[in-house]
C-alpha positions in Angstrom: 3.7 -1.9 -14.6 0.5 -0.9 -14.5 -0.7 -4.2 -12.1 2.2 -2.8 -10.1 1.5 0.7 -8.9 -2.2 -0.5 -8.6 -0.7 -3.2 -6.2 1.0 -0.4 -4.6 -1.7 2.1 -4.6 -4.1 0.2 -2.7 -1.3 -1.1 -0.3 -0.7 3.2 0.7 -4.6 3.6 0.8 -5.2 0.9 3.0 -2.1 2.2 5.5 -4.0 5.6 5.1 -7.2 4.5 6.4 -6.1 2.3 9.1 -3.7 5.8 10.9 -7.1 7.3 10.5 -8.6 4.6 12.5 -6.0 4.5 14.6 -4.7 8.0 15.4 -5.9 10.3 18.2 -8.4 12.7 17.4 -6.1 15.3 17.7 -3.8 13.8 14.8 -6.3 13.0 12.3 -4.8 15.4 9.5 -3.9 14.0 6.2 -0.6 15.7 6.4 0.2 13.3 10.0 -1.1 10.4 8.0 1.4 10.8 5.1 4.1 11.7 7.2 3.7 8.7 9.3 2.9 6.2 6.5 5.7 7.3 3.6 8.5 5.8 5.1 11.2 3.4 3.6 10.1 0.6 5.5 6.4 1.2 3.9 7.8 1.7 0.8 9.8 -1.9 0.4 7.0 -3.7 2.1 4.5 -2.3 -0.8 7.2 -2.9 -3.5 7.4 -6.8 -2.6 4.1 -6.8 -2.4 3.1 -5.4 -5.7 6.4 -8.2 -7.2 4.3 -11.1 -5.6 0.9 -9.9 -6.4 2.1 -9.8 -10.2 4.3 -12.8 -10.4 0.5 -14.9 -8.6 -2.1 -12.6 -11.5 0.0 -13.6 -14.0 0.8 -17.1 -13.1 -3.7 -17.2 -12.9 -3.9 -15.4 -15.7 -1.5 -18.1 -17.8 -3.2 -20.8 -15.7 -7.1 -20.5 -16.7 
């Protein structure tokens, strides 16, 4: 679990820096950033994500 919401962690903080990249200098709040990355879409994307990250770190971590 843990390997998990690290996965998932770093998948939010990346889509946090790149809307502040992104955005207009008018929207560069962190309230518009989590607003427009906490969606459902964002939140399935990061959950496969974090399943295939662990299912490859522990098939490396058996391997060597």
């Amino acid at each position: 679990m843990i390997e998990i919401g690290f996965i998932i962690f770093l998948f939010y903080a990346n889509l946090l820096m790149g809307e502040f990249n992104r955005s207009a200098p008018h929207a560069r709040t962190l309230a518009f950033a989590v607003h427009d990355i906490l969606t459902i879409p964002n939140f399935i994307i990061a959950n496969i994500a974090a399943f295939i990250g662990y299912v490859v770190f522990e098939f490396l971590r058996k391997k060597l």
